[in-house]
C-alpha atoms as a printed R data frame, in Angstrom:
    type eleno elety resid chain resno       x       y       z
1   ATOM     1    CA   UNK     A     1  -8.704 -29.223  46.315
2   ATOM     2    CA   UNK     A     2 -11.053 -29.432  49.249
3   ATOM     3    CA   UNK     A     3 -14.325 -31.014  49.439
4   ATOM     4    CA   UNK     A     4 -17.061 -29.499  50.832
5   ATOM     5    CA   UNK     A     5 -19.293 -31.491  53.029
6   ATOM     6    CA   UNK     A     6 -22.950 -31.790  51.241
7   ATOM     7    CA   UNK     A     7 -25.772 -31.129  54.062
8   ATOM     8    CA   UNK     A     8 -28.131 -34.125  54.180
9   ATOM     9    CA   UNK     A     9 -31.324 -32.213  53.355
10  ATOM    10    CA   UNK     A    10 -31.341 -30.248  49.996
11  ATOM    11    CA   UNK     A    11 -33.230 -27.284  50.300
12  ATOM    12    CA   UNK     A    12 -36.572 -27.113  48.195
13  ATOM    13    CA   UNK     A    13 -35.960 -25.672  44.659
14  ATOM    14    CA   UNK     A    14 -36.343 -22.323  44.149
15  ATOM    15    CA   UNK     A    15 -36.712 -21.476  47.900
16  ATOM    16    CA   UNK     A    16 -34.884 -18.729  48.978
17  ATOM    17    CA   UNK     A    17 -31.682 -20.964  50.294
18  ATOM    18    CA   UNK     A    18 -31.626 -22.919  46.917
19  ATOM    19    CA   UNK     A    19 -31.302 -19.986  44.969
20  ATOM    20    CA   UNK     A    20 -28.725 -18.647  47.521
21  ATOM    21    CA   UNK     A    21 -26.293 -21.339  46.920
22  ATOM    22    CA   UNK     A    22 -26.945 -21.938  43.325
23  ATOM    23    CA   UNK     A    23 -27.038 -18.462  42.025
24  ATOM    24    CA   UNK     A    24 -23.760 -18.675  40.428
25  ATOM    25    CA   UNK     A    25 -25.101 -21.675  38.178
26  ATOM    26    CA   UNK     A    26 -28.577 -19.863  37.471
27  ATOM    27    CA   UNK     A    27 -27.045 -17.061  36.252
28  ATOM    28    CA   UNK     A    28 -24.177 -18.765  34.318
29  ATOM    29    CA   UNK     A    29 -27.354 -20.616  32.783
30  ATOM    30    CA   UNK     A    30 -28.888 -16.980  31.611
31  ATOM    31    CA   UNK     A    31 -25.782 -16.176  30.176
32  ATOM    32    CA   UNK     A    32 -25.260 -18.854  27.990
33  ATOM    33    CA   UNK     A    33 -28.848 -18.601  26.879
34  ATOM    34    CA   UNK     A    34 -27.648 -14.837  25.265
35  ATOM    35    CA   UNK     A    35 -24.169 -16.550  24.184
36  ATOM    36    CA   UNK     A    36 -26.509 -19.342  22.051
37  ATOM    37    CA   UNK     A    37 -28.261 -17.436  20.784
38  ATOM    38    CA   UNK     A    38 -25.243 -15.718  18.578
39  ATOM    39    CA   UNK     A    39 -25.818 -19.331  16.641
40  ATOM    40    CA   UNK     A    40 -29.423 -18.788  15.593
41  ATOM    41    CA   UNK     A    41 -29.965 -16.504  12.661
42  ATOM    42    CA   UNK     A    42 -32.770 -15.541  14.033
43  ATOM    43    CA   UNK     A    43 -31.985 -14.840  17.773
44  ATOM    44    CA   UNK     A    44 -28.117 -13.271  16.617
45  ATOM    45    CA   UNK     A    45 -29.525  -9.712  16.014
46  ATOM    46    CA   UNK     A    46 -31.151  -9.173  19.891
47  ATOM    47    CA   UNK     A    47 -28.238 -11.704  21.682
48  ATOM    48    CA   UNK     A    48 -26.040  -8.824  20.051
49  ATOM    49    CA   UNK     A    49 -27.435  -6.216  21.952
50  ATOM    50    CA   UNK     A    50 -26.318  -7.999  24.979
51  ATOM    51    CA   UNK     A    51 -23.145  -9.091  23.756
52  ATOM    52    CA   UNK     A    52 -21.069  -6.341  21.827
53  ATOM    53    CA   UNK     A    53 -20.755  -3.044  22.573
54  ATOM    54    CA   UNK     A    54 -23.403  -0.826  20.682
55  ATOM    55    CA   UNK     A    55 -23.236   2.058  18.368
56  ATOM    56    CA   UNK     A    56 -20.200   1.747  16.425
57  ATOM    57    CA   UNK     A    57 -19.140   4.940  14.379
58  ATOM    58    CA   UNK     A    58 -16.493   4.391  11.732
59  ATOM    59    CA   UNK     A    59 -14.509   7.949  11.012
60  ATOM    60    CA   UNK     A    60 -11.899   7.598   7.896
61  ATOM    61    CA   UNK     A    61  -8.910   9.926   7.868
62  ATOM    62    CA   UNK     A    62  -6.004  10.482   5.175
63  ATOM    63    CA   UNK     A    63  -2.447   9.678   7.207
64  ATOM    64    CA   UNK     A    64   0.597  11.671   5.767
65  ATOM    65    CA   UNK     A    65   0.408   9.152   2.480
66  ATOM    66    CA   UNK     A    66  -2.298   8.809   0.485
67  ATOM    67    CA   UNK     A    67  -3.685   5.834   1.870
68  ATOM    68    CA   UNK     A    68  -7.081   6.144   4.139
69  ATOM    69    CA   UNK     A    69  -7.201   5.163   7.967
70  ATOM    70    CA   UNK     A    70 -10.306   4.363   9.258
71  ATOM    71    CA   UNK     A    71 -10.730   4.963  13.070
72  ATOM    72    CA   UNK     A    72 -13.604   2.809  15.349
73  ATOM    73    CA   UNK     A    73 -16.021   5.352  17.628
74  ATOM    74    CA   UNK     A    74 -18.418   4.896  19.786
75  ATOM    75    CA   UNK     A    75 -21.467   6.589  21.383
76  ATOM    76    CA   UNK     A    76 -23.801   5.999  24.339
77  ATOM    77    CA   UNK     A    77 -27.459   5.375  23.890
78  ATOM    78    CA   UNK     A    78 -30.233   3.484  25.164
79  ATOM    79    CA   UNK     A    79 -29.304  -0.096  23.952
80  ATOM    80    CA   UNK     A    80 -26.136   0.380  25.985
81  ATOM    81    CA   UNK     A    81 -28.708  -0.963  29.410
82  ATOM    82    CA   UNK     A    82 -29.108  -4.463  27.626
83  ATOM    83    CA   UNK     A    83 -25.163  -4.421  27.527
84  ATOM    84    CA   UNK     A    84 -24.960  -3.408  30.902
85  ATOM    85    CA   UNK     A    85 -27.316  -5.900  32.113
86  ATOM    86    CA   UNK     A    86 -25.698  -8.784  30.738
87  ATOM    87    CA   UNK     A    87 -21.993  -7.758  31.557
88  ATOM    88    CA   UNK     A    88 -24.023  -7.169  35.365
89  ATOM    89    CA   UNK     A    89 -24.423 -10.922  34.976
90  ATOM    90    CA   UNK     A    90 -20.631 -11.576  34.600
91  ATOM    91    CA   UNK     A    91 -19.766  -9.682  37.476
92  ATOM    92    CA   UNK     A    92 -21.937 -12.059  39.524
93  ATOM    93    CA   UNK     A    93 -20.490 -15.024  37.993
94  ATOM    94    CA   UNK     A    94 -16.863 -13.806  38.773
95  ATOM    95    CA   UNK     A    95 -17.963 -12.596  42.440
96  ATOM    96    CA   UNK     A    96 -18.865 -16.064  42.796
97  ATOM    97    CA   UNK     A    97 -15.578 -18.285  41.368
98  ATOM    98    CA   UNK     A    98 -13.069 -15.522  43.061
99  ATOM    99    CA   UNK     A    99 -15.176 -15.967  47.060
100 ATOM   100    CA   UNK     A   100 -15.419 -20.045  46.265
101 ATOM   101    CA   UNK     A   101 -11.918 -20.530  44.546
102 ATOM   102    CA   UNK     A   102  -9.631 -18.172  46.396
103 ATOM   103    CA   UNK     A   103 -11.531 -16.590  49.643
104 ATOM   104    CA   UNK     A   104 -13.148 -19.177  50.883
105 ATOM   105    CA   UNK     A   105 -10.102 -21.299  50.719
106 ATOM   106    CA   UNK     A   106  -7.692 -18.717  52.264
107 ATOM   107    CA   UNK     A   107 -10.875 -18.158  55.292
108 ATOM   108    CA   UNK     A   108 -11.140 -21.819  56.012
109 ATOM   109    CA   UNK     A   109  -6.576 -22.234  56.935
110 ATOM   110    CA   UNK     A   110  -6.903 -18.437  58.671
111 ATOM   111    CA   UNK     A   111 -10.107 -19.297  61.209
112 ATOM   112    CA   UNK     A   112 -11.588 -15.539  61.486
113 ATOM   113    CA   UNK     A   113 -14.233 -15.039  63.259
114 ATOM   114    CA   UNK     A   114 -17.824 -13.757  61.478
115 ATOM   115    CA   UNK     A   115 -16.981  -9.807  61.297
116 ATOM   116    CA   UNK     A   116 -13.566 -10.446  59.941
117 ATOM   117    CA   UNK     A   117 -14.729 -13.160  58.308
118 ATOM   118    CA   UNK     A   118 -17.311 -10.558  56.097
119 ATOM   119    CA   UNK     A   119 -14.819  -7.991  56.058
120 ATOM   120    CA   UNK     A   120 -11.995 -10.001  54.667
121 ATOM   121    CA   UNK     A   121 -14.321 -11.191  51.663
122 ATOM   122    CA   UNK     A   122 -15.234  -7.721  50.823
123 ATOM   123    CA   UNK     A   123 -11.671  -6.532  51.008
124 ATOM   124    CA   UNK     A   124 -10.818  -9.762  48.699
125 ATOM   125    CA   UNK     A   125 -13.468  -9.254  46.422
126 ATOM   126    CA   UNK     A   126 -12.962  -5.326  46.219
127 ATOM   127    CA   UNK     A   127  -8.818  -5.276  45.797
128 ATOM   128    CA   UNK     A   128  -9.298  -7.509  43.153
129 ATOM   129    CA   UNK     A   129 -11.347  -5.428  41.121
130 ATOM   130    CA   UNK     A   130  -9.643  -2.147  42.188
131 ATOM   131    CA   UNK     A   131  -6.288  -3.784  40.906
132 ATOM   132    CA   UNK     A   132  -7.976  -4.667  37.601
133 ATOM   133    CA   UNK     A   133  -9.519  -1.537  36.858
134 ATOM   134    CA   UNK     A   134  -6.450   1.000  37.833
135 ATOM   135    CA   UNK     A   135  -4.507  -0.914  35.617
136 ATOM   136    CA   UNK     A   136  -6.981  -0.703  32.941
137 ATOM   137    CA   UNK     A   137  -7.704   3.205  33.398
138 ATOM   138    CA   UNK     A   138  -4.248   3.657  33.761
139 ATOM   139    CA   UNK     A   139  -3.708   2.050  30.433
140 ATOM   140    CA   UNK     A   140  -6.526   4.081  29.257
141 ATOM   141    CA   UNK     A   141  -4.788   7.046  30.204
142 ATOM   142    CA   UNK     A   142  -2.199   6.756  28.584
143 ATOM   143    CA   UNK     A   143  -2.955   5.842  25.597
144 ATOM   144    CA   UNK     A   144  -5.434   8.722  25.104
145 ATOM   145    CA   UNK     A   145  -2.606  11.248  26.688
146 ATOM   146    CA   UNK     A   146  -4.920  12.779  28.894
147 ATOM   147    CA   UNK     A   147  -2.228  12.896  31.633
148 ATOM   148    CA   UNK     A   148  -0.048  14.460  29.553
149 ATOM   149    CA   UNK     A   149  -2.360  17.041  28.328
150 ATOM   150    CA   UNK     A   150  -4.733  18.032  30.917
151 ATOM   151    CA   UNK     A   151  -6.468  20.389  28.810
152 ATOM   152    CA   UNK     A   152  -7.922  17.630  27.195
153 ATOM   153    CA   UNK     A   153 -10.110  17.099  30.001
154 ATOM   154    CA   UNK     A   154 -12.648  20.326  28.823
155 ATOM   155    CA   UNK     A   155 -11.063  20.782  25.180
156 ATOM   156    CA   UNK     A   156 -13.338  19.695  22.584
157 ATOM   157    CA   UNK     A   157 -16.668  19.086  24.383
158 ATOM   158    CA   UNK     A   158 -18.667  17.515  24.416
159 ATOM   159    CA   UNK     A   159 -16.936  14.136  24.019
160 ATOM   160    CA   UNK     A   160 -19.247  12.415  21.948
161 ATOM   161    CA   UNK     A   161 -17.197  10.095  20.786
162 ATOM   162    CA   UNK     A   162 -14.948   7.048  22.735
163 ATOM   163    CA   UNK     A   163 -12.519   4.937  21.793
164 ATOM   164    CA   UNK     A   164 -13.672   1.208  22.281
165 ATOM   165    CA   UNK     A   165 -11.933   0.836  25.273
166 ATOM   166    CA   UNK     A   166 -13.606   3.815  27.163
167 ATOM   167    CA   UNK     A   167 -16.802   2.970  26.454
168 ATOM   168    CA   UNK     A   168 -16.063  -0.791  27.780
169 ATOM   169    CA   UNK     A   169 -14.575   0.812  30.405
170 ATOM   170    CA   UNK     A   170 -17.360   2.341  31.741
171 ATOM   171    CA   UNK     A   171 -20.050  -0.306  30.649
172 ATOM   172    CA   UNK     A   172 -17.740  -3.212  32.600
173 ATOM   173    CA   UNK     A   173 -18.175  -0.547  35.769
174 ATOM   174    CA   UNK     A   174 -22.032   0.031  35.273
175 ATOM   175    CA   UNK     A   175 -22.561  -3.351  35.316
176 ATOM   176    CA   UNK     A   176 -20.089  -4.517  38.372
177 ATOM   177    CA   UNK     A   177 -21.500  -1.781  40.886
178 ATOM   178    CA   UNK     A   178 -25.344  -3.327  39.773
179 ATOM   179    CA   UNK     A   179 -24.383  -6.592  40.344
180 ATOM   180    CA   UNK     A   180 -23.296  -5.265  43.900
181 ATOM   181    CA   UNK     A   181 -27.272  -5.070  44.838
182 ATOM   182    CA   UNK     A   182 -28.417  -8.401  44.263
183 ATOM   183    CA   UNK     A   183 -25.096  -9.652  46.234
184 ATOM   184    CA   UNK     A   184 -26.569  -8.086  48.765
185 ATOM   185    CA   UNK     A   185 -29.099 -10.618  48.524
186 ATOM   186    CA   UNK     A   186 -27.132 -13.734  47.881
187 ATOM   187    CA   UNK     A   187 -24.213 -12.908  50.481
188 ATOM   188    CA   UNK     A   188 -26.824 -12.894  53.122
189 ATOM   189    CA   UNK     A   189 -25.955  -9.633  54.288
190 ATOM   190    CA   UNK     A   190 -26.734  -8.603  57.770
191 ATOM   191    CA   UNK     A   191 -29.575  -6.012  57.790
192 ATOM   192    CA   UNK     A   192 -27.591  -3.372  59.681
193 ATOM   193    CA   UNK     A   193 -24.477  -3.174  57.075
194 ATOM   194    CA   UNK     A   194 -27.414  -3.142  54.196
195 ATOM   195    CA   UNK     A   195 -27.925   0.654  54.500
196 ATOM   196    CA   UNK     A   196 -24.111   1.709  54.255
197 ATOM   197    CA   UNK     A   197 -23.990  -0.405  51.527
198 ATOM   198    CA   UNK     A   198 -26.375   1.232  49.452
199 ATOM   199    CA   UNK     A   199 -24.963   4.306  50.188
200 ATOM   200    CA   UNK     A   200 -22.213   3.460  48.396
201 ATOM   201    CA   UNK     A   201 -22.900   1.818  45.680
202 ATOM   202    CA   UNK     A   202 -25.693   4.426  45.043
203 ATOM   203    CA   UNK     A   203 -23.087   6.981  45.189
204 ATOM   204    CA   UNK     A   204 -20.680   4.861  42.638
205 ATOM   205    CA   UNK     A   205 -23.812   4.033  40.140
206 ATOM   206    CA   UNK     A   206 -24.682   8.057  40.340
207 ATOM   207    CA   UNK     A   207 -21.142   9.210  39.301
208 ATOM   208    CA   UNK     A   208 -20.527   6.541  36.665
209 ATOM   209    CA   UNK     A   209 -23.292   6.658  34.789
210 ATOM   210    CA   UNK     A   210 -23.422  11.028  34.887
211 ATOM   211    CA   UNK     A   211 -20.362  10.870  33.563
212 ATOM   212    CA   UNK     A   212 -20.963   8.465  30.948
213 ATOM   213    CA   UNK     A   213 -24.281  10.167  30.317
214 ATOM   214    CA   UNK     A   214 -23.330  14.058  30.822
215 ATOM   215    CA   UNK     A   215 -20.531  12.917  27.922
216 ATOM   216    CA   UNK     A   216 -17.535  13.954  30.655
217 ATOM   217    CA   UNK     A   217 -16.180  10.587  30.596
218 ATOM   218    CA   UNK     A   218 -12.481  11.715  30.498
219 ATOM   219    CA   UNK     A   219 -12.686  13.542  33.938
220 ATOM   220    CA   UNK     A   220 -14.713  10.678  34.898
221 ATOM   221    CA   UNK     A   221 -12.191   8.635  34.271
222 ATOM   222    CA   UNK     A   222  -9.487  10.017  35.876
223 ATOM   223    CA   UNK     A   223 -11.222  10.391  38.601
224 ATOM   224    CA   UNK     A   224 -12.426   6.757  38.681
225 ATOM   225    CA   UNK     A   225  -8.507   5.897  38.436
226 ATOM   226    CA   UNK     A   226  -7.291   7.951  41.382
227 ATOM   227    CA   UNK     A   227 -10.627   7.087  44.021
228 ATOM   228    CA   UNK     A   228  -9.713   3.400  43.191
229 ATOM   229    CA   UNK     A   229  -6.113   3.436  43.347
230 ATOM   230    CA   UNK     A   230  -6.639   5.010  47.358
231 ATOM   231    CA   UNK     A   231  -9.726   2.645  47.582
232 ATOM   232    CA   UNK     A   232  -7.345  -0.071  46.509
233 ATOM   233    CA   UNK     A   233  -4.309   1.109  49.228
234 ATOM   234    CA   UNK     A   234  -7.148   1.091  51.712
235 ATOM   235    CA   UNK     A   235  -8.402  -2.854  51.445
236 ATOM   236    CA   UNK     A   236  -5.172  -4.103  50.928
237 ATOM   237    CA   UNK     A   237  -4.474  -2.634  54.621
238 ATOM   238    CA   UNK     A   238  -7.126  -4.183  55.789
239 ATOM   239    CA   UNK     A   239  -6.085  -7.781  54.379
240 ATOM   240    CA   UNK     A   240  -2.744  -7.417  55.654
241 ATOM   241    CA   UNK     A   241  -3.949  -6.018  59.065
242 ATOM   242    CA   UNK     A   242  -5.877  -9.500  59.489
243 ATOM   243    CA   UNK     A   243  -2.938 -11.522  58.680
244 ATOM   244    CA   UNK     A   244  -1.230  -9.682  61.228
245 ATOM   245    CA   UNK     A   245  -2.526  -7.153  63.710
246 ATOM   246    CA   UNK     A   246   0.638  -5.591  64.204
247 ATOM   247    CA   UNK     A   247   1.132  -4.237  60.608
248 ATOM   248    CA   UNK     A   248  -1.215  -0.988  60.713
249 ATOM   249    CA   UNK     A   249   1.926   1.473  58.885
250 ATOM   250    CA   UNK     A   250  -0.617   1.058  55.575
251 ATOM   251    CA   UNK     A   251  -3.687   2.763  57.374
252 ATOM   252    CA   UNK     A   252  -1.503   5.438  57.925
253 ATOM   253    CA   UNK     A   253  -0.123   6.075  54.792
254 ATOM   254    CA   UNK     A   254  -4.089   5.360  52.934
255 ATOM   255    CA   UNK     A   255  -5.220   8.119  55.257
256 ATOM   256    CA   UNK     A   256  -2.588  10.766  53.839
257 ATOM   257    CA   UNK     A   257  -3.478  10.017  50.165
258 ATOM   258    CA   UNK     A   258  -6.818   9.787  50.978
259 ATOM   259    CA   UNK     A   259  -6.887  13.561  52.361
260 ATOM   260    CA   UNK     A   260  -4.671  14.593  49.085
261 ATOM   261    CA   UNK     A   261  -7.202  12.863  46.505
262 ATOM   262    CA   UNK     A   262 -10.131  14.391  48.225
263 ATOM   263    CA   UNK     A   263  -8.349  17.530  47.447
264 ATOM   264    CA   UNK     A   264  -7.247  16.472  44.274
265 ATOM   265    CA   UNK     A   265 -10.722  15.273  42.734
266 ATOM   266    CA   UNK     A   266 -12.256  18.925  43.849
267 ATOM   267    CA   UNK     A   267  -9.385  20.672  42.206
268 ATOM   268    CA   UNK     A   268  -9.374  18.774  39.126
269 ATOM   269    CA   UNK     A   269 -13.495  18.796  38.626
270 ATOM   270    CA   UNK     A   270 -13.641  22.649  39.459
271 ATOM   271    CA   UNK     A   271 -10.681  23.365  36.943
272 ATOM   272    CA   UNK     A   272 -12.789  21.322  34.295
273 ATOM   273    CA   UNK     A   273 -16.424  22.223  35.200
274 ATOM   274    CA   UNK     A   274 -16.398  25.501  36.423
275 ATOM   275    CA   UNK     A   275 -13.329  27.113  34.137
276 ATOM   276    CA   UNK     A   276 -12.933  25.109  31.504
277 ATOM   277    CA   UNK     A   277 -16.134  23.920  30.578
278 ATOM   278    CA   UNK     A   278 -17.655  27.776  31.349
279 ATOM   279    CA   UNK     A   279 -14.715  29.339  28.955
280 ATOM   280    CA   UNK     A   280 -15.761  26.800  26.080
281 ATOM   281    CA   UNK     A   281 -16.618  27.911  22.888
282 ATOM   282    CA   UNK     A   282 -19.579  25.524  22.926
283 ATOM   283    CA   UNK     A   283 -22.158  26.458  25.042
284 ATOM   284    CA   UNK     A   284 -25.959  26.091  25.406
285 ATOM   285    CA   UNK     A   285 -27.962  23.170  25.756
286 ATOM   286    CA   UNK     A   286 -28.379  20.935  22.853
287 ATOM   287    CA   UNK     A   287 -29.662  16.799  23.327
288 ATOM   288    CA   UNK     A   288 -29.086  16.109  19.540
289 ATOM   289    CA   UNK     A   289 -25.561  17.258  19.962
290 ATOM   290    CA   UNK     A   290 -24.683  15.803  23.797
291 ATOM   291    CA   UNK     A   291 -24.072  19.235  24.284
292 ATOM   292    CA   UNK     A   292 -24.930  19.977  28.689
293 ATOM   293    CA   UNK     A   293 -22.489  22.840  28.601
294 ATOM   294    CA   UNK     A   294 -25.084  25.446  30.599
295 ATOM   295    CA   UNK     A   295 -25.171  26.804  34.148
296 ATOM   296    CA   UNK     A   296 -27.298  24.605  35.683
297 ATOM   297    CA   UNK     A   297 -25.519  21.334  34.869
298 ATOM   298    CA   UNK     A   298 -21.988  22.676  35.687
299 ATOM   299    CA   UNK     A   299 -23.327  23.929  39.127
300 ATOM   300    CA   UNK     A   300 -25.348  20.527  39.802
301 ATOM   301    CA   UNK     A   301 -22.392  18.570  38.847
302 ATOM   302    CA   UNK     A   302 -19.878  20.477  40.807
303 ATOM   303    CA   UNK     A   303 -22.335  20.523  44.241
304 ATOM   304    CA   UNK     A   304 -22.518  16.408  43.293
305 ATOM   305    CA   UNK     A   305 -19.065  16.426  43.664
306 ATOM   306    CA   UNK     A   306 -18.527  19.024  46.689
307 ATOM   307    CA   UNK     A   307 -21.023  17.053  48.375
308 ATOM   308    CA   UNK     A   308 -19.781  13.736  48.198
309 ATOM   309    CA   UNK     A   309 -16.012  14.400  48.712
310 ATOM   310    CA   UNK     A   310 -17.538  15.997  52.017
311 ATOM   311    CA   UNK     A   311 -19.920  13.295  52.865
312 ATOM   312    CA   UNK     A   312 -16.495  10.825  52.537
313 ATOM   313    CA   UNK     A   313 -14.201  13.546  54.178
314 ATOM   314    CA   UNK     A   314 -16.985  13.158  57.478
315 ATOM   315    CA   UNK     A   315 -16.997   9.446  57.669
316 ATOM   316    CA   UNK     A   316 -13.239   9.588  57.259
317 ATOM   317    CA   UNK     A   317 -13.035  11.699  60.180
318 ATOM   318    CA   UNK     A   318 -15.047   9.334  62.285
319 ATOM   319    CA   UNK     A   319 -13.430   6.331  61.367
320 ATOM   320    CA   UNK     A   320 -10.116   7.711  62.384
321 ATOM   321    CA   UNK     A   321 -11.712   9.220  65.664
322 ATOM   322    CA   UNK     A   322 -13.003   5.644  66.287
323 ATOM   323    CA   UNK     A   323  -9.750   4.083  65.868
324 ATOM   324    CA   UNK     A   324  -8.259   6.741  68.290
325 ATOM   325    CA   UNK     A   325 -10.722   5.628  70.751
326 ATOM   326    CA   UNK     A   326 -10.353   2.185  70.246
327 ATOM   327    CA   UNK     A   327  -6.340   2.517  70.264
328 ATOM   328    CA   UNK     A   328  -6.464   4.223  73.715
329 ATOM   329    CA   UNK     A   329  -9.069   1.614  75.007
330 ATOM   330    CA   UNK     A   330  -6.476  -0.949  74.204
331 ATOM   331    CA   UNK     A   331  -3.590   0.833  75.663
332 ATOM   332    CA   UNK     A   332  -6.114   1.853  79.027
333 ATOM   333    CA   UNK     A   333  -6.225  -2.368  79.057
334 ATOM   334    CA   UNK     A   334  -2.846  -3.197  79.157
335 ATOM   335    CA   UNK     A   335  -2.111  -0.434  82.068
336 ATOM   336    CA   UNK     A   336  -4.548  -2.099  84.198
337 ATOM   337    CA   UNK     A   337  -2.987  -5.868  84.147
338 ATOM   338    CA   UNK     A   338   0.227  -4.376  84.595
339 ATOM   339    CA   UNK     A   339  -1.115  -2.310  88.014
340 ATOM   340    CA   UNK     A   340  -3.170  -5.162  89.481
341 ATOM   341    CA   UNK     A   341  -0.344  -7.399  89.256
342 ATOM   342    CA   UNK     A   342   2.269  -5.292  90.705
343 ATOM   343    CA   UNK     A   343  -0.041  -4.687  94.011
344 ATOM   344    CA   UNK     A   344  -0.590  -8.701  94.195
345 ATOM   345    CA   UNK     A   345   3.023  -8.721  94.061
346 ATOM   346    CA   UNK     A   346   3.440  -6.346  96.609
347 ATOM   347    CA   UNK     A   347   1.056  -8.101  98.892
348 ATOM   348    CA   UNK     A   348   2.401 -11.007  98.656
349 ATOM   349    CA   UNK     A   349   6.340  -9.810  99.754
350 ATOM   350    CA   UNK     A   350   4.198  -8.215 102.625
351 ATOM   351    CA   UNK     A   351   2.422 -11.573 103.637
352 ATOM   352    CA   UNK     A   352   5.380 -13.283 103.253
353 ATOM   353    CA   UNK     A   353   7.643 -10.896 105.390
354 ATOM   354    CA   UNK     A   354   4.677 -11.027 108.087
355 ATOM   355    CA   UNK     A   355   4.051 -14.758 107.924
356 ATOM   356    CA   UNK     A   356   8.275 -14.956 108.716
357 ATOM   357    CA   UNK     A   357   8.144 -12.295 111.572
358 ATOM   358    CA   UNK     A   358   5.305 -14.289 113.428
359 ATOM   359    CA   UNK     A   359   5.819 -17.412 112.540
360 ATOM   360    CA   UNK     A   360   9.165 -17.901 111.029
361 ATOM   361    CA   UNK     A   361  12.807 -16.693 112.587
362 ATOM   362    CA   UNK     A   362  12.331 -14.678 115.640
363 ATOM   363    CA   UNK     A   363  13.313 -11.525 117.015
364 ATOM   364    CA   UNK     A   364  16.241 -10.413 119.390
365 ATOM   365    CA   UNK     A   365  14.183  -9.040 121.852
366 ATOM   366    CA   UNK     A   366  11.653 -12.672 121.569
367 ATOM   367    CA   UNK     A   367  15.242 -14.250 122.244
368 ATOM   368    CA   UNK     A   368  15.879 -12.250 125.711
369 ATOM   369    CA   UNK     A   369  12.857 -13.267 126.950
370 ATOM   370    CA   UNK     A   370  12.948 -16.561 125.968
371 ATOM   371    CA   UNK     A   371  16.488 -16.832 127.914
372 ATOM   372    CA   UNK     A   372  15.219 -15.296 130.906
């Protein structure tokens, strides 16, 4: 394991570089403040708030025997944000032992230079959660058969109700895309990536938590599964692409599903939302019940979605038009070497051909007159 050389002066506690390289222990610290206080009698009923995953609802049911099955629900609410906030603080801790423990390792043998250097820990950091949470959706999925019955994606709402692994689901992405802001902070990012940064994880925080809220968590959830498993394709690209230039073939092949699950996620949330969810027997709105079946939500839920698939559909289409541009600048390069040196080349034969004649062996008619 490497060392790391210590710098001579310690910055002042609690300055802004001492928090910066000690955040990871400050907010492990935090943590196991809430995971004491599960001990205490007295402090176990709030440091549960934080902990476990909030309002349980126990349904019994009679199998084919007599015997009774009892079946574990759950609901969202507004103890769910102390829940959020304290899973939010182990995403930071986990940002921080995957960049120290794997990325920074694999930076210091490759050498990049400062952009790749940024880019490759963002592609680290964000394949590794993509991986993690297709393969949890996907497990989701399929053990809730919503790929196998699609009509389970409108049938029955509102969806009160989750199994515990939905609800985790969705409170383990609530609180990774918030701990994405104050990384902002302790990654020392550069002012002009800040904006585009926000943009997105607005966008992500938006869409989650509607979802969650709104009680549409099953198309929110295969949605989530099919934007991450392109998202996924995409930095995976990227980290191969800095190992080695030369392999781009995964660019190509992320842009083609990336056109297909824009299309996708606007078929799939206008078949829900706009037929489904408008042909339900349910309708009207009713807080008590979660019930946001009415015109207004289904047509500001389906212009969310319109307008972010074309927001990403635009900045897809620049980024490939830049990387036209930038292919052709590089091809424009190698020409002109190639050109230059041919001329030098051709110069040279010259020189050497008039250097001979002058100089060099001479002439038949030079010969005559030196005879005479």
């Amino acid at each position: 394991m490497a060392i790391r050389k210590k710098n001579n002066k310690n910055p002042p506690v609690f300055s802004h570089e001492f928090v910066i390289q000690n955040h990871a222990d400050i907010v492990s610290c935090v943590a196991m403040v809430f995971l004491l206080g599960l001990m205490f009698e007295v402090t176990s009923k709030v440091a549960v708030l934080f902990i476990t995953v909030q309002y349980n609802v126990t349904i019994s049911s009679n199998g084919n025997g007599s015997e009774e099955t009892t079946l574990n629900y759950f609901h969202h609410g507004l103890k769910d944000l102390a829940t959020v906030f304290f899973y939010m603080l182990v995403a930071i801790i986990m940002h921080a032992i995957i960049q120290e423990y794997v990325l920074d390792k694999i930076n210091r043998k490759m050498h990049f230079s400062k952009t790749k250097h940024s880019k490759f820990n963002e592609s680290g950091q964000l394949s590794i959660f993509y991986l993690f949470s297709c393969v949890w959706g996907a497990s989701i999925l399929t053990s809730e058969n919503l790929l196998s019955n699609p009509v389970s994606l409108w049938e029955g709402y509102p969806h009160t109700l989750m199994p515990f692994q939905m609800k985790f689901f969705y409170i383990s992405q609530l609180g990774y895309w918030l701990h994405a802001l104050p990384e902002l902070y302790f990654q020392k990012t550069k002012k002009e990536d800040v904006p585009r940064q926000l943009v997105y994880i607005s966008l992500y925080l938006v869409h989650i938590a509607g979802a969650y809220i709104l009680n549409l968590n099953r198309l929110g959830l295969v949605l989530l599964v099919l934007h991450y498993f392109v998202e996924l394709l995409f930095h995976v690209s990227r980290l191969v692409y800095f190992s080695n230039e030369n392999r781009q073939s995964g660019f190509t092949v992320w842009a083609i599903l990336y056109v297909l699950g824009r299309l996708l996620t606007l078929s799939l949330s206008v078949l829900t939302v706009g037929f489904g969810l408008a042909g339900a027997e349910q309708q009207g709105l009713d807080l008590a019940a979660g019930n946001f079946n009415v015109l207004f939500v289904r047509v500001t839920v389906l212009a969310a979605i319109c307008a972010t698939q074309a927001f990403m559909m635009w900045k897809f289409i620049n980024f490939q038009l830049r990387r036209w541009r930038e292919h052709a600048q590089q091809q424009a390069q190698k020409k002109k070497p190639v050109s230059v040196k041919s001329k030098a080349k051709k110069d040279k034969t010259n020189g050497v051909n008039g250097t001979l004649s002058s100089n060099g062996a001479d002439s038949p008619r030079s010969r005559k007159e030196k005879s005479s």
